[in-house]
C-alpha positions, -999 to +999 in steps of 0.1 A: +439+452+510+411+473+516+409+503+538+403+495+577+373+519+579+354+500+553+362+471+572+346+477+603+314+492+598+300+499+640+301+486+673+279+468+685+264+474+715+246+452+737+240+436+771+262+406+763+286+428+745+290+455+770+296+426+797+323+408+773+344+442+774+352+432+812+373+404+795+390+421+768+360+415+737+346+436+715+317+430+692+321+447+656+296+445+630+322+443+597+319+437+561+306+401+547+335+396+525+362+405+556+382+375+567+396+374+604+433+387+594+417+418+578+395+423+609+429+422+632+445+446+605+417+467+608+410+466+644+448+471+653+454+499+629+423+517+638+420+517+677+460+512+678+456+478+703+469+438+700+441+418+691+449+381+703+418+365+686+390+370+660+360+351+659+332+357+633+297+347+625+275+357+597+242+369+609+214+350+588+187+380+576+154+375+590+122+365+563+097+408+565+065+413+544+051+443+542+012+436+533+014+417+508+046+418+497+072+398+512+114+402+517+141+396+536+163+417+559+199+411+546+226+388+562+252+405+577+288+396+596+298+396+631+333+403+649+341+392+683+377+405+690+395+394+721+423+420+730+456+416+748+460+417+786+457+461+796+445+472+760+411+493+761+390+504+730+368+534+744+331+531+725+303+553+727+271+550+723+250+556+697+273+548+667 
């Protein structure tokens, strides 16, 4: 398995986020090949909490061009972890 802190790469911060933490969820942006037990592994060995649930979503890059020259922003992966009833993961800003 692979080490916690190379799954989870940053909060995420947001309006909808910061409003999800008054429910117990926390957005994480994590690695593309993490499945949802490695994020609860992660996220419970790091911030030392019980995660009830994981939900994911990869994040689809968005089509740039530069000039003449065209790209693509890559696609990246989404963590939404709900937390058990009194647990608290303090996040700062600017991660």
């Amino acid at each position: 398995m692979k080490n916690p802190r190379d799954i989870i790469i940053k909060p995420l911060v947001s309006e909808k986020s910061v409003a999800d933490m008054e429910h117990n969820k926390y957005t994480f942006k994590v690695d593309l090949n993490a499945n949802k037990i490695d994020i609860k592994y992660a996220v419970e060995e790091i911030f030392k909490v019980k995660v009830i649930d994981v939900k994911t979503m990869v994040v689809k890059g968005k089509p740039k061009r530069m000039g003449r020259y065209e790209g693509k922003r890559p696609d990246w992966k989404k963590a939404i972890v709900t937390l058990k009833e009194g647990d608290k993961i303090e996040i700062v800003e600017g991660l």
